[in-house]
C-alpha positions in Angstrom: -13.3 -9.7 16.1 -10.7 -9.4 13.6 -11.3 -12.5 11.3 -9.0 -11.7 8.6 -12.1 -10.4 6.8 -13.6 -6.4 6.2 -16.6 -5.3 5.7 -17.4 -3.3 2.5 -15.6 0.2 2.9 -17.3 2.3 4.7 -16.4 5.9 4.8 -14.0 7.4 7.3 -14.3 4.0 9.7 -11.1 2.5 8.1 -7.2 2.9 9.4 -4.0 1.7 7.6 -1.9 0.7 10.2 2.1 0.0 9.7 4.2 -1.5 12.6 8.0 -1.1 12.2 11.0 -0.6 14.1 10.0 -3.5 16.6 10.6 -7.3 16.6 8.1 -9.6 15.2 6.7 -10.2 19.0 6.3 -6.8 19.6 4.1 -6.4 16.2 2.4 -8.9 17.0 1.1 -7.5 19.8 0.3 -4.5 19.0 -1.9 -6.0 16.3 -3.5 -8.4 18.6 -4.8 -5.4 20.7 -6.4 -3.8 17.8 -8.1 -6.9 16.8 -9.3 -7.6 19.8 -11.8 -4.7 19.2 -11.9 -3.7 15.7 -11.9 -6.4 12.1 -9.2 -6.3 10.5 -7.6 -8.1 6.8 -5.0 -9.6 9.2 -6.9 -12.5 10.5 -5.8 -14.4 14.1 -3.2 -16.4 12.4 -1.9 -13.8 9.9 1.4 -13.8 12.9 4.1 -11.0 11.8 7.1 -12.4 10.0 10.7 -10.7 9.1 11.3 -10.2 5.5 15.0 -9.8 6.1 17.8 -10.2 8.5 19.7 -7.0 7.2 16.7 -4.7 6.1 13.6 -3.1 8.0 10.6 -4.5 7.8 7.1 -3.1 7.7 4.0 -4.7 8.6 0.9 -3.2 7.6 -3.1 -3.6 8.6 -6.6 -2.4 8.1 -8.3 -2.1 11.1 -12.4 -0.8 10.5 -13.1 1.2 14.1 -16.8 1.8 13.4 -17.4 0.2 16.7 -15.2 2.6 18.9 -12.9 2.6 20.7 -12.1 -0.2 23.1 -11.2 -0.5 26.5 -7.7 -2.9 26.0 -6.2 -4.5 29.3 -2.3 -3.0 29.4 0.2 -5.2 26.8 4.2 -5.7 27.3 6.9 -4.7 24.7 9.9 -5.9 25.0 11.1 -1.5 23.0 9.4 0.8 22.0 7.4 0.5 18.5 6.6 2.6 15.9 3.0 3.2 14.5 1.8 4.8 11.5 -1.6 5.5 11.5 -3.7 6.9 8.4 -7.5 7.3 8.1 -10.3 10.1 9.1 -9.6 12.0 12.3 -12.3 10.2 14.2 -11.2 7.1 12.9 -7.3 7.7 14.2 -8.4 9.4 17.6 -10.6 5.9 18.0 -7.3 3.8 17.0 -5.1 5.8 19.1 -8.1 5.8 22.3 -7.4 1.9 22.1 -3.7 1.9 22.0 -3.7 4.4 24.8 -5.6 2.1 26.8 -2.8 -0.9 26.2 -0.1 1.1 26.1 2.1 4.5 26.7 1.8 6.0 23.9 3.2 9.4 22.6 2.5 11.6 19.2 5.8 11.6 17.1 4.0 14.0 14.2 1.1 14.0 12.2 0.0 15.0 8.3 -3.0 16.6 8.5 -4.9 16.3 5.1 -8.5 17.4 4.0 -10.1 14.2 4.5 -7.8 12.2 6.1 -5.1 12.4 9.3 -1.8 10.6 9.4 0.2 10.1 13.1 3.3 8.9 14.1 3.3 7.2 17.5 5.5 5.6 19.4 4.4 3.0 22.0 6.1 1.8 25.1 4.9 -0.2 27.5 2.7 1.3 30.4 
């Protein structure tokens, strides 16, 4: 699904997603899961790169869950990543559904806003 192309925004369907704390493999596939289900600005190619040998790097995507949650077969990591997560609450719970199907995943914190929810996860292998 994810073609490297969104739709118009459409209210509370859209999550910012940033990977970090992982190598490049493991971002990858965390992103592949997501875009196996949901379009995304990251299209098939768009393969995470390091910025830097000596500083932490970030990757970030928009991921449009209007179709729901999906049902993702279970994904290797080679450690544990960190996932940031910001969007409406139905939007994150339908991210997070999908991750939870691929991987273990546990809820580091969250920012709850008026609009909006932000969650820290951590993913592991399942």
């Amino acid at each position: 699904m994810g073609d490297g192309t969104l739709p118009e925004r459409q209210s509370g369907t859209q999550v910012l997603v940033e990977v970090s704390g992982c190598s490049e493999s493991d971002a990858h596939a965390v992103f592949e899961t997501l875009r196996d289900f949901f379009p995304s600005d990251r299209g098939a190619a768009d393969v995470p790169h390091a910025a830097s040998d000596t500083q932490p790097t970030i990757w970030a995507g928009t991921f449009d869950v209007r179709g729901g949650p999906g049902s993702a077969a279970p994904r290797r990591l080679t450690a544990p990543v960190t996932v940031d997560v910001q969007g409406g609450y139905h939007a994150v719970d339908q991210l997070r559904d999908t991750l939870s199907a691929a991987f273990a995943v546990e809820i580091l914190g969250t920012a709850a806003g008026d609009q909006e929810n932000e969650v820290q996860l951590r993913l592991r292998t399942g």
